[in-house]
N, C-alpha and C positions, 0 to 999 in steps of 0.2 A: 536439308540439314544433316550433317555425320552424328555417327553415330558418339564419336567422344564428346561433340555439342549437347547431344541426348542424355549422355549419362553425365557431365558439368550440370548441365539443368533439376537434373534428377535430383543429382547430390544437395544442388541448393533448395530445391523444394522438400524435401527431407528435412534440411538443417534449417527451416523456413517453418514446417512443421512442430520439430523437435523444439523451438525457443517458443511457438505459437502455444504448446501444450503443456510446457511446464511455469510455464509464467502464470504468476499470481493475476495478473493484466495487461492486456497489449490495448495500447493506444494507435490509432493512425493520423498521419497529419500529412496537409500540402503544405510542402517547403518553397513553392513556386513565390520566385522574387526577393528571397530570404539571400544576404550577403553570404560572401564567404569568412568573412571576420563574425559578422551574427552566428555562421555554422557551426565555425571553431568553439566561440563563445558555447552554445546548447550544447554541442558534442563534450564540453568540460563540463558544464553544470551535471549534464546527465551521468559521467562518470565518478562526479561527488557526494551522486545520491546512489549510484549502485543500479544503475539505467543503463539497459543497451540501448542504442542508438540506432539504425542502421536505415541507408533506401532499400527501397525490395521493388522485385520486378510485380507488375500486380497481376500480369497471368499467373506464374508459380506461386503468388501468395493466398488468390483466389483459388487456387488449389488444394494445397496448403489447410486452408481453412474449411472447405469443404471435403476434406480426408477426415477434419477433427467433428463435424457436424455440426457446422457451426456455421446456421444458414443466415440470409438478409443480407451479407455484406457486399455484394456484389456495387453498390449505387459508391461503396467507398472505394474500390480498385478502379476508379477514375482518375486519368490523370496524375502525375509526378506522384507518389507514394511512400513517405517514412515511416517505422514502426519504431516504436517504444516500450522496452517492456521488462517488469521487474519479477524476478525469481524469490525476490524477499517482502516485499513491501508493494501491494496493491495500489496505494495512495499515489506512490512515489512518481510511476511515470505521469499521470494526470497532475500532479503536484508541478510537476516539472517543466512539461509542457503547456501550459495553461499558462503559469508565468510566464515561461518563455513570448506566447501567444500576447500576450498584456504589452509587453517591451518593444515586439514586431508585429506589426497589426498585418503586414501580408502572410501571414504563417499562419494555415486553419488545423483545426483541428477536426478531420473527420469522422471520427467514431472510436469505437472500442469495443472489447472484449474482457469482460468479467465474469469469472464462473462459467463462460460459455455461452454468455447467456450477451445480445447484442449490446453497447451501449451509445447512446446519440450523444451529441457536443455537447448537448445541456447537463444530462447525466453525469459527464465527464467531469465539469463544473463543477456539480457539484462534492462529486468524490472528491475535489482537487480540492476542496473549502474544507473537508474534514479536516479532524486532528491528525500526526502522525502515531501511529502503533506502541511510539516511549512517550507520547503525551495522554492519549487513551489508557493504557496501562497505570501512568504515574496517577492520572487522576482519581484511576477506581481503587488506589492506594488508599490513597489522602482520605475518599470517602469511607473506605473500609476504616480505617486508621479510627475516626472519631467514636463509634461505636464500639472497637474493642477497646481504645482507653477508657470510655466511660465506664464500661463494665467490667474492667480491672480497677478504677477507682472506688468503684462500689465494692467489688468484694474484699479489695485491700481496705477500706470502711469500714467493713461488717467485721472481718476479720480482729483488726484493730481496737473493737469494738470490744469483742468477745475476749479480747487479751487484756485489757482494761476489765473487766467483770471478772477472770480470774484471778486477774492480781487483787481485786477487791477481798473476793473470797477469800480470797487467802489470807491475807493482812485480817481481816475481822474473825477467822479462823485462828491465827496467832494470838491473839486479842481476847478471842474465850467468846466473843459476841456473835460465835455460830453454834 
């Protein structure tokens, strides 16, 4: 092998590295028997959620990953190899693929990467069944939201209350009846 083959390799197990390390989560998947109209189709879904896409060689990725200490995955750089991975949104590529995965039943989903920490297809699953990050957030809203209105109805109450006994006083103060 030359040496500009060596340093091509380099650069991509770096940039193999660099998406592996700053991604919220990287998914892996066999794409073996997956059309090319089905690929176009994922390669779009995954660009409308804010998902890279990409094949990876699985020696430089196996690299890669063990540069970041990120042990076990060796059983998934078997065979044809795609990576998924969001820099925003954890859910998102398991969100994505997993659909995808529903639609094309030859398309697996081999594992992942969350926090660092291994994740197997079922795991994957089930981050993919979560809510998204503006549904999480809207909800602990709506739950916040009921306790502080109650608690501004009370003290707009109490309030209202005591504005009502003033103007009593007063009126039965004009009145001589204080």
């Amino acid at each position: 092998m030359g040496t500009r083959q060596k340093r091509q390799k380099a650069r991509v197990q770096e940039t193999l590295k660099e998406q592996m390390s700053t991604a919220k989560s990287v998914i892996f998947a066999d794409f073996r028997g997956v059309s090319v109209a089905d690929d176009t189709r994922l390669r779009q879904q995954c660009r409308e959620n804010d998902v890279l896409y990409r094949v990876i060689k699985n020696s430089l990725a196996l690299r890669a990953a063990r540069d970041l200490n990120w042990d076990g995955l060796d059983d998934i750089f078997k065979g044809p190899t795609a990576m998924a991975v969001s820099n925003t949104d954890p859910v998102a590529p398991a969100r994505v693929l997993r659909s995808f995965s529903l639609e094309t039943p030859v398309f697996k989903i081999k594992g992942g990467v969350l926090d660092g920490q291994k994740m197997t297809s079922e795991k994957i699953t089930f981050l993919a069944t979560l809510p998204s990050r503006e549904t999480l957030l809207t909800q602990t809203a709506v739950a916040m939201k009921g306790p502080i209105s109650a608690l501004a109805t009370v003290l707009n109450g109490t309030l209202v209350g005591f504005a009502r006994v003033l103007d009593g006083l007063k009126t039965k103060k004009e009145k001589g009846e204080i």
